[in-house]
N, C-alpha and C positions, 0 to 999 in steps of 0.2 A: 504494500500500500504506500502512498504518496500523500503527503503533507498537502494538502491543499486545502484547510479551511484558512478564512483570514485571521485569525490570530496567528496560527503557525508561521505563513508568508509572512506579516509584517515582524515578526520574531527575525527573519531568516533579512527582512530590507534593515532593524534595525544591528543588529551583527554587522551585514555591508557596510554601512555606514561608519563603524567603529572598525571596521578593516578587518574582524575577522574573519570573515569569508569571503569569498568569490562565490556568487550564486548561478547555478546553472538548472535552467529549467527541464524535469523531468518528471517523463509520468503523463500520459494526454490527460489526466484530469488534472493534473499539478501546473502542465500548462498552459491551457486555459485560463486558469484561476488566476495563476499567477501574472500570467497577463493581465487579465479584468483588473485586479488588485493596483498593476503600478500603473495601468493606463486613469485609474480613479486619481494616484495621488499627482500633486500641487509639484512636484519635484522630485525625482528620485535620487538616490545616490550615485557618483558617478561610477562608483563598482559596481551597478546594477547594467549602466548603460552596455557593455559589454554584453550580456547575457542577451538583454535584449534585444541587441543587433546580431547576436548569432542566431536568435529566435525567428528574423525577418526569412528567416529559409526554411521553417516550419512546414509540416506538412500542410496543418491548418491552418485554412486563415483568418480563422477568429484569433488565431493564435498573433500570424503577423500583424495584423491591423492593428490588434490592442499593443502590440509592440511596437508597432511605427506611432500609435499615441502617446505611450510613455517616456519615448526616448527622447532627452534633455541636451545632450551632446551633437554641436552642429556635425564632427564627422559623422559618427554615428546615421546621423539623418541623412548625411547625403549617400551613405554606402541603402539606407529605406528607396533610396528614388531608384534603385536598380532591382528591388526587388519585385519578385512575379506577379505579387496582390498587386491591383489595381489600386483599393483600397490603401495600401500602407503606401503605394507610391502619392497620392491625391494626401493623404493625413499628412507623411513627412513634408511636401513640397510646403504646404499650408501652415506647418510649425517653423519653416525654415523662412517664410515670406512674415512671420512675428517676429524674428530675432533682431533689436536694434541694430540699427545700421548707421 
């Protein structure tokens, strides 16, 4: 079984945050959620960004989409604009067209 409710995840974003982990998403229900989870928050940590730019290769695309939402990191978003979703390419493009300039 896989970690996927939201206390577990946000257990697992705040450890990222304090550096002790690198989070990688596994488990199709893990990610999923895990997606939903950081495309909800305000900012993620930028040890999450990593994961979820490996995520834009997902099989799912609820998977990539909630990933191309969450991602904070302008590389990050520009490696979303090559990916297959339509959806995570049209979200990153549109999070990358908010970044001050």
């Amino acid at each position: 079984a896989h970690p996927c409710d939201e206390s577990s995840l946000r257990g697992a974003v705040e450890a990222a945050e304090l550096g002790l982990i690198r989070p990688i998403l596994v488990g199709p229900a893990a990610r999923i959620a895990a997606s939903e989870v950081f495309a909800q928050m305000r900012q993620v940590p930028s040890t999450v960004n990593d994961a979820l730019a490996d995520a834009l290769r997902d099989d799912d695309p609820r998977v990539r989409r909630n990933s191309a939402s969450a991602l904070t990191d302008v590389v990050a978003l520009g490696r979303a604009l090559q990916s297959d979703s339509v959806a995570a390419r049209r979200i990153a493009a549109w999070r990358l067209g908010r970044f001050p300039g």
